[in-house]
C-alpha positions in Angstrom: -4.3 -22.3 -36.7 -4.5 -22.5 -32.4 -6.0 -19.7 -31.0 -2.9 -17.7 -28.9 -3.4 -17.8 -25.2 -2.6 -14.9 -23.1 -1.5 -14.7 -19.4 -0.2 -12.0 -16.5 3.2 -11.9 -16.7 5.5 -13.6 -14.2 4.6 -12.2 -10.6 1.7 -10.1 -12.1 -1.7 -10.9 -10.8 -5.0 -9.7 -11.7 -7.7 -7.8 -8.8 -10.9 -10.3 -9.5 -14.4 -9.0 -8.9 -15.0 -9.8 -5.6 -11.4 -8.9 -4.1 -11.1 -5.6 -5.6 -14.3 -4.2 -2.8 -11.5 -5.2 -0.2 -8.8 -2.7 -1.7 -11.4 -0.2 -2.1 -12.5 -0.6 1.7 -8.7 -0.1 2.2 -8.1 2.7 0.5 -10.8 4.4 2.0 -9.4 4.0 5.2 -5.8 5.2 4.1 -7.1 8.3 2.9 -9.6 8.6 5.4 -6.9 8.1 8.2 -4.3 10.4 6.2 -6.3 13.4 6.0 -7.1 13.3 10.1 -3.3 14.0 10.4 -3.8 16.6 7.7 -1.7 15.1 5.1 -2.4 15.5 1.3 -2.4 12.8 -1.3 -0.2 13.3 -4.2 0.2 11.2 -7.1 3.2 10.8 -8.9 4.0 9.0 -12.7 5.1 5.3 -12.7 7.8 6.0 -15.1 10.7 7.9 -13.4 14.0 8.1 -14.9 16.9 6.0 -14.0 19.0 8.3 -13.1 16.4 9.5 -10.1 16.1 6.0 -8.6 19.9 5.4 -8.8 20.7 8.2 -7.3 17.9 8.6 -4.7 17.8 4.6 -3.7 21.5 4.1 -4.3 23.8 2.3 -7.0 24.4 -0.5 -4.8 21.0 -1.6 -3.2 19.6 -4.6 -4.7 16.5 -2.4 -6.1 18.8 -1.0 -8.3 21.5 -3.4 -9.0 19.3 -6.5 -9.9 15.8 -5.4 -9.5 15.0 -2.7 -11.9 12.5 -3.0 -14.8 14.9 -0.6 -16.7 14.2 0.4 -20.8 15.2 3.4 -23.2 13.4 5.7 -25.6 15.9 7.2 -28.0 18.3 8.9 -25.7 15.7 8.8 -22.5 16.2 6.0 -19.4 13.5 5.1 -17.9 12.4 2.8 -15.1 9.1 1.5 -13.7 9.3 2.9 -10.3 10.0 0.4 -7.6 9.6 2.5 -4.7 7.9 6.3 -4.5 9.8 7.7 -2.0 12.4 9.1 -4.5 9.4 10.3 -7.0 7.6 12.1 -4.1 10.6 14.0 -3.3 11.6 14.9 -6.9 7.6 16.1 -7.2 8.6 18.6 -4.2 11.6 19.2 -5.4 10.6 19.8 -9.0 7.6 21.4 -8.1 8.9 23.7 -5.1 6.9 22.8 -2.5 8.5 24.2 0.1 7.3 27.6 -1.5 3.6 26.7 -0.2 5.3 27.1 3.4 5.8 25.1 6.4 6.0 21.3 6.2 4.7 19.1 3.1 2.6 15.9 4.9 2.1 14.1 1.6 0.8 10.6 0.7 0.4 7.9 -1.6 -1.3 5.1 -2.8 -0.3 2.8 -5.8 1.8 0.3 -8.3 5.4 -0.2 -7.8 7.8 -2.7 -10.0 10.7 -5.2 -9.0 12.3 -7.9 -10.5 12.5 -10.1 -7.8 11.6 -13.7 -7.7 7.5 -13.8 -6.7 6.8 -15.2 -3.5 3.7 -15.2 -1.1 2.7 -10.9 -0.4 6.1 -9.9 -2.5 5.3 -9.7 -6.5 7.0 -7.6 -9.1 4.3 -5.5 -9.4 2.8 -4.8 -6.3 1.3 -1.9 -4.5 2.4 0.2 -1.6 1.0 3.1 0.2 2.8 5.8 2.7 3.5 8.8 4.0 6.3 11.7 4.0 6.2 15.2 6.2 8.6 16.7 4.1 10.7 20.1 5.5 10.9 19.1 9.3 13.8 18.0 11.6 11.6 17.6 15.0 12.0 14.3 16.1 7.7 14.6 16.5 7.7 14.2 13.1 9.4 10.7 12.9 6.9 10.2 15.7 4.0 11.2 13.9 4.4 9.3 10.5 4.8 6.0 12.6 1.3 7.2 14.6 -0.3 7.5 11.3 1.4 4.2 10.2 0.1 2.9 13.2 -3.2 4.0 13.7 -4.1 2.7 9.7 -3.2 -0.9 11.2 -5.2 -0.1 13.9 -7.9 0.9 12.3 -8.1 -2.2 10.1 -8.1 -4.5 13.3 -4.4 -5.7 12.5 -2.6 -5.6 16.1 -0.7 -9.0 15.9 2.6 -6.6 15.7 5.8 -5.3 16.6 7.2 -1.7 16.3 11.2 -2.2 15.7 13.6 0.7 16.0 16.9 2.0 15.3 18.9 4.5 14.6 20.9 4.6 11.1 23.3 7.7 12.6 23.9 10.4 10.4 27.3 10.1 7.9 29.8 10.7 10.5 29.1 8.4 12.8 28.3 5.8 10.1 31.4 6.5 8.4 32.6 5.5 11.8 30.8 3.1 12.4 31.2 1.3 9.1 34.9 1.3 9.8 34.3 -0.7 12.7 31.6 -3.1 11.3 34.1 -4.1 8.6 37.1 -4.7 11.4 34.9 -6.8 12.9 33.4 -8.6 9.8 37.2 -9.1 8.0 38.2 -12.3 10.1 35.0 -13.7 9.7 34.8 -13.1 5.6 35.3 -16.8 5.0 32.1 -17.8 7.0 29.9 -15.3 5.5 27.3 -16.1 3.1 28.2 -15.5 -1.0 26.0 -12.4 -1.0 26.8 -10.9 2.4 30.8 -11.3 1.6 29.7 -9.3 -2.2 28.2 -6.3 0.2 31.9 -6.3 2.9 33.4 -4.1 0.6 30.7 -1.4 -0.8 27.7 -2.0 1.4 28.1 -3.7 4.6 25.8 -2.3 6.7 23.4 -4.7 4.6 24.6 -7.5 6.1 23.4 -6.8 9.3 19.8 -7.1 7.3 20.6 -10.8 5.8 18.7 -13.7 6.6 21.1 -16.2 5.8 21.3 -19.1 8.1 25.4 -18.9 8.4 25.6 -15.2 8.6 23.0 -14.9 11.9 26.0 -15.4 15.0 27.9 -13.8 13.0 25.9 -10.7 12.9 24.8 -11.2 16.6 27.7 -10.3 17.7 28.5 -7.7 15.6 29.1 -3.9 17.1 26.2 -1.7 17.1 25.4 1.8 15.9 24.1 3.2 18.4 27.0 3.5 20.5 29.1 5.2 17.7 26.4 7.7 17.1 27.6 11.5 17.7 25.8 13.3 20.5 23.2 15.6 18.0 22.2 12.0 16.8 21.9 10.0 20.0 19.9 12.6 21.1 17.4 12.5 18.3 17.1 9.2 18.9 16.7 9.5 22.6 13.6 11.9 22.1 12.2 9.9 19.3 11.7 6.9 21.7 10.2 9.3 24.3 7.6 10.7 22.7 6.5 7.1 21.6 6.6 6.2 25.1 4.1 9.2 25.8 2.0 7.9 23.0 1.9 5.0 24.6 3.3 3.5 21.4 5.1 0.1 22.1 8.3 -0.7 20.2 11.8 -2.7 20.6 14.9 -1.7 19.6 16.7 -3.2 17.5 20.4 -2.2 16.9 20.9 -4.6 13.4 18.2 -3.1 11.6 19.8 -1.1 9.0 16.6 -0.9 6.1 17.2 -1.3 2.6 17.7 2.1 0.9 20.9 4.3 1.1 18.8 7.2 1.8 18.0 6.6 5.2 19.5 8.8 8.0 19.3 9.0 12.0 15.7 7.1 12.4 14.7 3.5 11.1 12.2 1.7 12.0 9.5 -1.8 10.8 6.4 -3.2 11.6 6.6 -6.8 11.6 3.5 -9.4 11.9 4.1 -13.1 13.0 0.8 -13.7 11.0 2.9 -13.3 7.5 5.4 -16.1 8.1 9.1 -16.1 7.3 8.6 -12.4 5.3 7.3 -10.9 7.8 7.6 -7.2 7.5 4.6 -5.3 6.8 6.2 -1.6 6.5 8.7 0.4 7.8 10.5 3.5 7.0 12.5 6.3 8.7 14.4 9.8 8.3 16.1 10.6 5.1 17.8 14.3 5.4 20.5 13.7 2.6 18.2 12.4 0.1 16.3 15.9 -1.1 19.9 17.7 -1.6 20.8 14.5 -3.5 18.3 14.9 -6.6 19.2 18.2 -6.7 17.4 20.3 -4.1 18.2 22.1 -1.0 19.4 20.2 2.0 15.8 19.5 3.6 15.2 17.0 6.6 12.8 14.4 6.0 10.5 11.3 7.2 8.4 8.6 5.9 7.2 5.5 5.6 5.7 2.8 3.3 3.6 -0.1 3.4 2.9 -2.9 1.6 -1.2 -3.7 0.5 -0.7 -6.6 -0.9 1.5 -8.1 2.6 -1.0 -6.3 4.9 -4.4 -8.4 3.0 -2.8 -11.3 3.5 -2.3 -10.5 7.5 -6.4 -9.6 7.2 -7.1 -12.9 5.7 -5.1 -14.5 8.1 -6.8 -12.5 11.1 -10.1 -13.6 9.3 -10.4 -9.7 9.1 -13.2 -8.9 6.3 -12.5 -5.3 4.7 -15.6 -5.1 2.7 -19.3 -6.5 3.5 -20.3 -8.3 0.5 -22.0 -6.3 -2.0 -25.7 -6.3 -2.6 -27.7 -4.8 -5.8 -30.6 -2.6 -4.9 -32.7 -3.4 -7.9 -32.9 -6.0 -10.0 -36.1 -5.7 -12.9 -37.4 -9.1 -14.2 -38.8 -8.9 -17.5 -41.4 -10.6 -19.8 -41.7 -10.1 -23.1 -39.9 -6.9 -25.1 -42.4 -4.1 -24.1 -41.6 -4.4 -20.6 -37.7 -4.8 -21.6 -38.3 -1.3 -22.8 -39.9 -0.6 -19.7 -36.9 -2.1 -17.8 -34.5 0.0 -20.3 -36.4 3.5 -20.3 -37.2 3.4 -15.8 -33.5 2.0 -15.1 -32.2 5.5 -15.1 -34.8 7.1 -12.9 -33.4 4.0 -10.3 -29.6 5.4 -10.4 -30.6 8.7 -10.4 -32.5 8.1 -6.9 -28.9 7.2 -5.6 -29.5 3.2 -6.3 -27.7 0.5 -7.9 -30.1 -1.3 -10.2 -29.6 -3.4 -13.1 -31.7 -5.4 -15.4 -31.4 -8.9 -17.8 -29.9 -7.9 -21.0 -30.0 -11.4 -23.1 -33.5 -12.5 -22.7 -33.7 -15.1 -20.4 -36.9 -17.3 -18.6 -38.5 -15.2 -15.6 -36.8 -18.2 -13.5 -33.4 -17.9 -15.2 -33.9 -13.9 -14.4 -34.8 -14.1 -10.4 -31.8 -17.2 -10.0 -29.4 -14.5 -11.9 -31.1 -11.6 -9.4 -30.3 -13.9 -6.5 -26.9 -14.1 -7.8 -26.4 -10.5 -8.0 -27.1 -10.9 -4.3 -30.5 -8.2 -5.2 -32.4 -6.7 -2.4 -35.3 -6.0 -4.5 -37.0 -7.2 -7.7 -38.9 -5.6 -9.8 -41.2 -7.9 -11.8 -42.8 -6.2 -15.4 -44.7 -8.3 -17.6 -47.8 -7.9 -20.2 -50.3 -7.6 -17.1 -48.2 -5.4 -15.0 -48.0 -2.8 -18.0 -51.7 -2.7 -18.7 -52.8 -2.0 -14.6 -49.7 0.1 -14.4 -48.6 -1.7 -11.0 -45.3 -3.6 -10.6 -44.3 -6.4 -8.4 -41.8 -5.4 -5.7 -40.5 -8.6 -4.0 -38.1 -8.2 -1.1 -35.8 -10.9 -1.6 -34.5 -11.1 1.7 -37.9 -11.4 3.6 -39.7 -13.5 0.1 -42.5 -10.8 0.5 -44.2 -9.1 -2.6 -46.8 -6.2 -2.8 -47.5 -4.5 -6.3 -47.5 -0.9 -6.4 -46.9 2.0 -9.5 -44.0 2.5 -10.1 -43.6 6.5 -8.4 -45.0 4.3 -5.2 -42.0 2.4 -5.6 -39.2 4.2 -5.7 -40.8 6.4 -3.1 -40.2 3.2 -0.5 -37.2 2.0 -2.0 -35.6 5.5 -1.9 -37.1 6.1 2.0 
């Protein structure tokens, strides 16, 4: 009978020795960068019910339409979540956050699902990280959560990229303003794309966001929001840009970009790199005010934004951007003979206790099979214990990167090595 074979499932990939040091590198930096704008981490489940995304993402985005990993559990419906927006403010909701006072500045790291056809930086499980300052309605904090959005790029060396902005209006002017985006869009029905003439009647505003070929002169002529916006809104949007402008924050506006998620309200905005190709957006985000009151809470004004980690490696390999140095092993004991293998097992801890990384040969090898498997560890040290070095009670130590060697006792040498 044929052994069974076993793979990742469809858009699924494995983190290899070797790449994981980069995530690591870039998690670091998230939280690192996150807590000097004094926002906490929170971590929320990867199941969420159905009901929650549906409600907080909307019934007729694609997420939820066609892209839901979606299964029940006796009377239960549950999805893996595909974005964390919604879970984050069910957490603050469910949780009352607001009780702790003033504003929440919350974020994330971590898996999300869709079922989506896989493509380069866009799998069906792939992981995002972000940012939401929960309970303001300043337009510094749209401002803010871009800065920090920002200044994680930054940080990382990725500048090859464009700030886009827009407004979304709040539901009176985009009830207006839908009105007049379909008035517009009815003579043209015929010409549209399959999927943009689907979305005319229950979600046009998405297809100002296609990127069919036949639908682009269409849409480039289409009217835009910002000029049905009411005057509470304009102005938002007015200040928003200025304080970027102060931060000397560069951006361009532009009046088709609509984002993906009902939620969204006044501010939208994306940070696109040419270095990713044709799917070129690495985040993005905006205000969503109605979305709190939808799952059930108070009406609460809110901001955030989320990034991809798999879209913004691929803009670091691209950049030839290394994250992560490549790792090197402090300690590496060459053994001869099972005495000093004991030797080897009963000093190793005394090693990691001193704050190093040290690690031995656990299947017996050749002394030159042992220093060729150090050298692949990429050691800095050896430690070499045989028969003679037990009986004199003196231990090679050969630096590996300078092919110098001096015997010492062992106290001696994890003096030096821990200096």
């Amino acid at each position: 009978m044929a052994q069974p074979t076993f793979s990742t499932h469809l858009g699924m990939v494995d983190i290899l020795p070797g790449e994981v040091e980069q995530w690591h590198t870039l998690e670091r930096i998230i939280h690192e960068e996150a807590k000097k704008f004094n926002f906490e981490e929170i971590r929320t489940p990867i199941l969420e019910q159905t009901e929650l995304i549906a409600r907080g993402v909307g019934q007729l985005t694609d997420i939820v339409s066609k892209e839901m990993f979606a299964f029940e559990r006796g009377e239960d419906q549950y999805v893996l979540r595909p974005e964390c927006t919604a879970p984050v403010a069910r957490a603050y909701v469910e949780h009352h956050l607001d009780q702790r006072g003033g504003t929440q500045n919350l974020y994330y790291i971590g898996p999300m699902f869709r079922a989506e056809k896989p493509q380069k930086g866009r799998q069906r499980q792939f992981h995002q990280f972000g940012a939401e300052i929960i309970g303001a309605q300043d337009p510094a904090a749209d401002v803010d959560i871009i800065a920090l959005m920002m200044s994680i790029y930054d940080r990382i060396g990725i500048r090859n990229t464009t700030l886009k902005i827009n407004s979304v209006g709040d539901p009176e002017s985009r009830k207006i303003y839908t009105k007049a985006l379909k008035d517009y869009l009815r003579p043209h029905l015929a010409e549209l794309s399959e999927i943009s003439q689907k979305r005319f009647e229950n979600n046009p505003l998405r297809i100002l966001d296609s990127k069919e070929q036949e639908d682009q002169p269409i849409v480039d002529n289409a009217p835009v929001i910002t000029d049905f916006l009411t005057d509470e809104t304009a102005d938002h949007y007015k200040r928003v840009k200025a304080l970027l402008r102060e931060l000397n924050i560069s951006f361009v506006e532009d009046p088709h970009l609509v984002r993906g998620l009902d939620y969204y309200t006044r501010t939208a905005f994306e940070l696109i790199s040419p270095d990713l190709g044709a799917q070129d957006a690495l985040g993005g985000g905006g205000r969503y005010d109605l979305l709190i009151e939808e799952i059930g809470g108070q009406p609460t004004p809110a901001v955030g934004f989320a990034a991809g980690i798999e879209r913004l490696l691929i803009a670091c390999e691209e950049l030839d951007i290394k994250l992560a140095e490549e790792d090197m092993l402090d300690v590496y004991i060459v053994t001869l003979g099972e005495k000093a293998r004991s030797w080897a097992i009963k000093h190793l801890p005394r090693l990691r206790e001193a704050g190093l990384s040290a690690s031995m040969d656990y299947i017996g090898r050749s002394i030159k099979a042992q220093m060729k498997d150090a050298d692949r560890e990429n050691a800095r040290h050896v430690i070499i214990v045989g028969e003679n070095e037990l009986s004199e009670g003196k231990f090679v130590l050969r630096d590996m990167k300078a092919s110098e060697e001096v015997a010492l006792p062992f106290d001696d040498i994890l003096e030096e090595l821990s200096a």
